[in-house]
C-alpha positions in Angstrom: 114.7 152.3 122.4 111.9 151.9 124.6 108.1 152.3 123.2 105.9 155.3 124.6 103.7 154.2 127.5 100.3 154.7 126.5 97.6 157.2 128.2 95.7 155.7 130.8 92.3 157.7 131.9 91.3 155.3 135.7 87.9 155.8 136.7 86.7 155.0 140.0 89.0 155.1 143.5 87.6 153.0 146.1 89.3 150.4 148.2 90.7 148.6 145.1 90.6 151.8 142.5 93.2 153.6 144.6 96.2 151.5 144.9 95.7 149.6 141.4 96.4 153.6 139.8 98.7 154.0 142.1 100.7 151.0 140.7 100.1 152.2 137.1 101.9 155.8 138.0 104.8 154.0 140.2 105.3 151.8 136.7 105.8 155.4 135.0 102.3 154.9 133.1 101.1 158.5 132.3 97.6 159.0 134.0 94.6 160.8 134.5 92.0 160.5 137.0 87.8 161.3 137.8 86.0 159.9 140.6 82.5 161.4 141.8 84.9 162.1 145.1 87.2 164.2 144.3 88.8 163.9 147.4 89.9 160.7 146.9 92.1 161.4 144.4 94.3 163.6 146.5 97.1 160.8 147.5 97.5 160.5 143.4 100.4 162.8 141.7 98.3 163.0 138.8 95.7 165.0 136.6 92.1 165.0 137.2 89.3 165.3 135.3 86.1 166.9 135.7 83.8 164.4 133.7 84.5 161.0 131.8 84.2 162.6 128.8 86.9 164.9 129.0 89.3 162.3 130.2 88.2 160.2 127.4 89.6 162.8 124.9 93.0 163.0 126.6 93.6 159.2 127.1 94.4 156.2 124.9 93.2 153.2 127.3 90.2 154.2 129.8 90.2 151.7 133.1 86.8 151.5 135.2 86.5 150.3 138.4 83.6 151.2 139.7 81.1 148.6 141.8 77.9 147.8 139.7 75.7 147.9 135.8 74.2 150.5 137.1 77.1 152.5 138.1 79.0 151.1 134.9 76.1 152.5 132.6 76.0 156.2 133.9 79.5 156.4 133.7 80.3 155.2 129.6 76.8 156.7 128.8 75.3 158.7 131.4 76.0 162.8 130.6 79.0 163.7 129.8 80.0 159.9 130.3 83.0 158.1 128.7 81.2 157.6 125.1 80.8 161.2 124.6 84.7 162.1 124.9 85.6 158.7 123.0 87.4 158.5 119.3 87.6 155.6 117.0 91.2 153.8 118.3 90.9 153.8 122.2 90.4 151.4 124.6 87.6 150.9 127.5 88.8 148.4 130.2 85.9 147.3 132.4 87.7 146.2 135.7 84.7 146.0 138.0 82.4 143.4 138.4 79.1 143.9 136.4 76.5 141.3 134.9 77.9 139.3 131.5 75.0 140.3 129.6 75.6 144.2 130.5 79.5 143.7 129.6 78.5 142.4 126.3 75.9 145.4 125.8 78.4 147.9 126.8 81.1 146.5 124.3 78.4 146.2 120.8 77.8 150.0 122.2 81.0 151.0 122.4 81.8 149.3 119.4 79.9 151.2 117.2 82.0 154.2 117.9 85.1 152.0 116.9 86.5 151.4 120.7 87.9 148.2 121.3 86.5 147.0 124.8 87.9 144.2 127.7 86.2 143.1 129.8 88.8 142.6 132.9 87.5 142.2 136.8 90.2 141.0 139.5 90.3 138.3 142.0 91.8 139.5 144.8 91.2 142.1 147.7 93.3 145.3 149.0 96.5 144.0 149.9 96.5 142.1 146.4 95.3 145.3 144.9 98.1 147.4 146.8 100.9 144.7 145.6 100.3 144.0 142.2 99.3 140.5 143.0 95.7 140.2 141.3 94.2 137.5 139.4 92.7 139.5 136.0 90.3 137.7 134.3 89.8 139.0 130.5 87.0 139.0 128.3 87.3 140.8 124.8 89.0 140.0 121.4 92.8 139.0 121.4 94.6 141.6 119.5 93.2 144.4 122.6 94.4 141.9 125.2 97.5 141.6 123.8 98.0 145.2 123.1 96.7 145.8 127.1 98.9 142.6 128.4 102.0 145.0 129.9 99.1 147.0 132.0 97.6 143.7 133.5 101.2 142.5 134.3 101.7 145.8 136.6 98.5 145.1 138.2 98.3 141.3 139.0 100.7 138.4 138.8 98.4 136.5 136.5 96.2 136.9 133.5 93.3 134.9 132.1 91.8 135.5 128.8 88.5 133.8 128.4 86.8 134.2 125.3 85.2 136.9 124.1 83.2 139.9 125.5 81.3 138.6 128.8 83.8 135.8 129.7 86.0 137.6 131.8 82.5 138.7 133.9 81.8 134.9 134.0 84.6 133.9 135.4 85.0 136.2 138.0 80.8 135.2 138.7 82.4 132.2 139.5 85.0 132.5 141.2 83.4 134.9 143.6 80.6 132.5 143.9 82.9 129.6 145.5 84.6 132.7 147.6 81.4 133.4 148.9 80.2 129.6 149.6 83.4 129.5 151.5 83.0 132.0 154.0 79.5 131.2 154.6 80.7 127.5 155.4 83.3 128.5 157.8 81.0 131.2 159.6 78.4 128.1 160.0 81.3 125.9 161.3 82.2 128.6 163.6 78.9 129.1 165.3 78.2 124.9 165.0 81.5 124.7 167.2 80.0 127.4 169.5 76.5 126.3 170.1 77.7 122.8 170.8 80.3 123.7 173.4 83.7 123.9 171.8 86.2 126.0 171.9 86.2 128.2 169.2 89.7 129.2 169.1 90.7 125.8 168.9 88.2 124.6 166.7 90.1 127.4 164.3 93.3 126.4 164.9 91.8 122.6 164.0 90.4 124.2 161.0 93.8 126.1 159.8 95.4 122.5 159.6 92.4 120.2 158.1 92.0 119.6 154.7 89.7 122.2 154.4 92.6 124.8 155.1 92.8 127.4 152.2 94.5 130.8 152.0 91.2 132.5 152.4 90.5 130.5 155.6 94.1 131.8 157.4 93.2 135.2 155.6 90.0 135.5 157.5 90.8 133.5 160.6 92.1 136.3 162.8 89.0 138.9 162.2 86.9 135.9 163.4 88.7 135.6 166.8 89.2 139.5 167.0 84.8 139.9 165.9 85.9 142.7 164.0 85.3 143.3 160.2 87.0 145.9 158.6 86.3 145.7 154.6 88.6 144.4 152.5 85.9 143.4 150.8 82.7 144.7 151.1 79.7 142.3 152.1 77.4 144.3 150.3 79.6 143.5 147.2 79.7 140.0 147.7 75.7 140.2 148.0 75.4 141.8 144.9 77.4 139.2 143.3 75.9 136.2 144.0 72.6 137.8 142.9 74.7 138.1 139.3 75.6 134.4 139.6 72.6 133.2 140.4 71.1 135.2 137.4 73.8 133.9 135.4 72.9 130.1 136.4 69.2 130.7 135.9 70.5 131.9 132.1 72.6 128.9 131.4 70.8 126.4 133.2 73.8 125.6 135.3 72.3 124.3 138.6 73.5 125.8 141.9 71.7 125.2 144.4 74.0 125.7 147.6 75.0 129.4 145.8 70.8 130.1 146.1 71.1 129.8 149.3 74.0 131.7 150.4 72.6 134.3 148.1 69.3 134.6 150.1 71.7 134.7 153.4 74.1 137.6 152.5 71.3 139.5 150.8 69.7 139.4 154.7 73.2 140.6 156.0 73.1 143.2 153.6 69.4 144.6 154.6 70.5 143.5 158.3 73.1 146.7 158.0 76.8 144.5 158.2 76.9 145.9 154.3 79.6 148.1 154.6 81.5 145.2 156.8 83.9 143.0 155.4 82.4 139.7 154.1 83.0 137.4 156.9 80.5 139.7 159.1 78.2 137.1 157.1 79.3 135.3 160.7 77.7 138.3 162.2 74.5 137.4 160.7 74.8 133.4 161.4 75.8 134.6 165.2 72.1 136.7 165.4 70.2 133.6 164.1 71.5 131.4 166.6 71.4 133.5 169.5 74.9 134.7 169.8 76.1 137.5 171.1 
């Protein structure tokens, strides 16, 4: 006889919150939704909430997803946030990326009230999102991550577990660090090959067969030749996380130099406006600067 699925209470349904809960129901997990939107939960078959804390009192396992420590804060302890509604046995799941110091914070909080806490981000964007394909990487003490192993395997194809509380936010730091040292290399090599005459297209398809070929490369390819970029992932996300990295590295000592630099350069794309744009409009910004149209 099969065990009972547990409760799961998701918070937050943006561009990667709505089709990860979505997965969760079509697995036949029981769950319950808030967002500040409520709009957004319309496409979900499922119960919403009117504050965190109520949904913390219905729900074994809470899931956030939502896009910063600020963000993260109001919702576990703002009014009537998460720790209000929360009993000694449950589950927080912090599935956003957020600073390691905050995640560790938020977990000796939480703690105290006798919740075990995960730290969990993804690597991936929407379509991994929407087809269960995600990288999770997992913070937190082994007993919850085994307990919370069958949730990750609906959501993503792989797990990582890291270490304890803060380890799962480090890794995603830097993974999302090389992400974003990738795209600002190929949106340099793009305008290098315009400026000096080539032809772009080809200079792509050169690109797509090099050594320096990856899947991100092809992924982003064809919103490069179209010059449009719809968010998968949001630039002004990717700013915001190299600021964390760099913070991080400043921490640990780790030297990153190159990362300091594409930091400075999507933090102008963000104040430029291309923040809401997908991540390679970074090329947007390197187009401008060189006198592109």
């Amino acid at each position: 006889m099969s065990m009972e699925k547990p409760k799961i209470g998701w918070i937050g349904l943006g561009h990667m919150g709505l089709p990860m809960s979505r997965n969760l129901l079509a697995a036949g997990y029981p769950v319950a939704v808030y967002n500040r939107t409520r709009s957004k939960s319309a496409s979900l078959d499922c119960p919403f909430a009117e504050t965190p804390a109520a949904l913390a009192r219905d729900v074994d396992i809470l899931i956030t997803m939502v896009s910063d420590d600020a963000s993260q804060e109001a919702i576990l302890f703002g009014p009537n946030g998460l720790a209000a509604g929360l009993s000694a046995g449950k589950t927080v799941i912090n599935m956003g990326t957020i600073s390691p110091q905050v995640s560790r914070d938020h977990a000796l909080r939480l703690g105290s009230l006798g919740v075990d806490v995960l730290d969990a981000p993804v690597s991936g964007s929407v379509k991994p999102a929407t087809d269960g394909t995600l990288l999770i990487l997992v913070g937190g003490p082994a007993s919850a991550f085994k307990r919370c192993q069958p949730i990750f395997d609906v959501l993503g194809k792989r797990t990582f577990h890291f270490g304890g509380h803060g380890q799962g936010a480090n890794a995603k730091l830097a993974v999302n660090m090389m992400l974003g040292l990738t795209l600002q290399a190929l949106g340099e090599a793009v305008v290098l090959g315009a400026k000096t005459g080539l032809d772009v297209g080809m200079l792509l398809d050169m690109i797509g067969d090099a050594a320096v070929a990856s899947p991100i490369v092809a992924m982003k390819t064809p919103a490069i030749r179209a010059q449009a970029f719809p968010a998968a992932f949001p630039l002004k996300h990717m700013a915001k996380d190299f600021r964390l990295a760099v913070a991080a590295a400043e921490r640990s000592g780790a030297a990153v130099p190159l990362t300091a630099t594409a930091a400075n350069s999507f933090g102008q794309a963000e104040q430029d406006g291309l923040g809401d744009f997908d991540i390679m409009a970074i090329l947007a910004l390197l187009q401008r600067q060189s006198g592109l149209a």
